[in-house]
C-alpha positions, 0 to 999 in steps of 0.5 A: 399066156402061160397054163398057170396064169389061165387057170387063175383067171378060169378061177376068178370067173368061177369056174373050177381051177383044176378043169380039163385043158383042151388047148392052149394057143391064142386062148387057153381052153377049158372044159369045166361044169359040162361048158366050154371056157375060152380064156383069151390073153391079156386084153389091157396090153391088147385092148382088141382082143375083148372086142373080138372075144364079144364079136365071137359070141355074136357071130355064134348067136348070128349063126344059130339064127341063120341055121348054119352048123357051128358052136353055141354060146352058152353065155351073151357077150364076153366077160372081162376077168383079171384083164383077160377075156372069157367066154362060156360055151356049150360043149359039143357031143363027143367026135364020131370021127375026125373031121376031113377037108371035105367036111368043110365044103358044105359049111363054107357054102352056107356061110358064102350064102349068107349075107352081112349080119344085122346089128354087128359089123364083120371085120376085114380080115386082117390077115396081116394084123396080128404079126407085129404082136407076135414078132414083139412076143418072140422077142429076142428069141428070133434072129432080128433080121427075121423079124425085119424080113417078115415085116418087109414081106407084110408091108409088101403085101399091101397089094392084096386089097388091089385084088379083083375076086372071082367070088363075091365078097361076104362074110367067111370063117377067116380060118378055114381047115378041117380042125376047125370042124367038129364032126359030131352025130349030128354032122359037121358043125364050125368051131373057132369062129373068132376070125370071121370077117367080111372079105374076100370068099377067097381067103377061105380057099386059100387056107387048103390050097396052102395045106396042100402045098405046104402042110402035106393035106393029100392031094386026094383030100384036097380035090376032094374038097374043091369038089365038093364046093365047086371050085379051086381057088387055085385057078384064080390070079390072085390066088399066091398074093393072098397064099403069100400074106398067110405063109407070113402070117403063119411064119409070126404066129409060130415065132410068139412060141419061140421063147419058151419052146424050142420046137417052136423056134426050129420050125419058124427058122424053117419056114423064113428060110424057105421064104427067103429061099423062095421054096415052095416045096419046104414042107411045113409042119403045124404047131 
């Protein structure tokens, strides 16, 4: 989904077609009328992502009730639009300062307390889910034998549901880092609550384990945030079965932007290499 194309979607639900872009990835972002609007991708070629889109705004309302920090919905449930999601949110007071790892600990602590919601069913977190999606966006933008690669390491990956937690298994935000905090003058609150799932506590650890090692977070940061929880997920055995299914995660999600964006292309061809060289030290760097 293409800026343009988001706009006249933002339009068509009433909005105003020149509103601030904040971001454009997975959802194309928008502040307009003092909201916040999401504008997913086109949800008749994928059906799953207008469930998703309403399963986000009932974890907001389930959050809210449950008195844990996170974004707000300004609207119930997910409208529909030009064959695409939107959903309307209060936007957030502006940031005192930027969010820190650390920041994360107190609300992950919240959200592992928390018990299944009632009324909506989490997900299992499908961290693998949406990499065919993304390898068939790239298209031949990506050499074919990458592709091939990254799907055999998927499909090898099956093992993870064999893993026996040291946590025990409950609700997670499923993308837990420090851009997914707002740090605002009330304190941290969650935003981009569309990968919560009911899984493993664990995949939430991963996430920062894996910014250590690839995405150069400090080391200082990340002790920093294991202290604060209580824990490094690193001590656990299945720690690099679930690091090793998110680096191919991540390798797919960057591959969709390969075709329009040459950057894109260069820092997917950098991290399959490192996969197939089997080097950890690679460093990444975030898109």
């Amino acid at each position: 989904m293409n800026e343009m194309e988001a706009r006249e979607v933002l339009t068509a639900a009433g909005f105003p077609g020149d509103a601030e872009l904040l971001a454009l990835g997975e959802n194309a972002v928008f502040t307009a009328d003092g909201l916040v609007v999401k504008v997913g991708r086109d949800a008749v070629r994928h059906p799953e992502l207008l469930e998703r889109a309403g399963r986000e705004v009932a974890v907001a309302r389930w959050l809210a009730a449950a008195g844990v920090p996170a974004v707000r919905a300004a609207e119930d449930g997910a409208r529909l639009v030009e064959g695409h999601p939107v959903t309307v949110w209060h936007r957030l007071p502006d940031a005192v300062r930027p969010a820190e790892p650390r920041d994360l600990a107190p609300l992950l602590t919240a959200v592992h307390a928390l018990p299944a919601p009632e009324g909506f069913a989490l997900p299992r977190r499908e961290l693998l889910g949406g990499v065919e999606r993304w390898l068939r966006l790239a298209g031949d933008a990506i050499d074919p034998a990458d592709a091939a690669y990254l799907r055999e390491r998927r499909d090898g990956f099956a093992v993870a549901a064999a893993l026996v937690p040291q946590l025990p298994p409950g609700p997670i935000h499923g993308d837990a880092l420090a851009r997914n905090v707002h740090v605002g003058p009330d304190g941290p609150v969650l935003v981009d609550l569309e990968t919560f799932s009911s899984d493993l506590r664990e995949h939430d650890l991963v996430v920062l384990a894996l910014s250590r090692d690839r995405y150069g977070l400090a080391a200082g940061a990340y002790d920093a945030f294991t202290e604060a929880y209580g824990w490094d997920v690193r001590e656990w055995d299945g720690c690099g079965v679930l690091r090793g299914a998110r680096e191919t995660a991540s390798c797919a999600w960057v591959a969709q932007h390969a075709p329009v964006n040459g950057r894109a292309l260069a820092e997917f061809r950098r991290r399959v290499a490192s996969l197939r060289d089997g080097d950890p030290s690679v460093r990444w760097y975030p898109f």
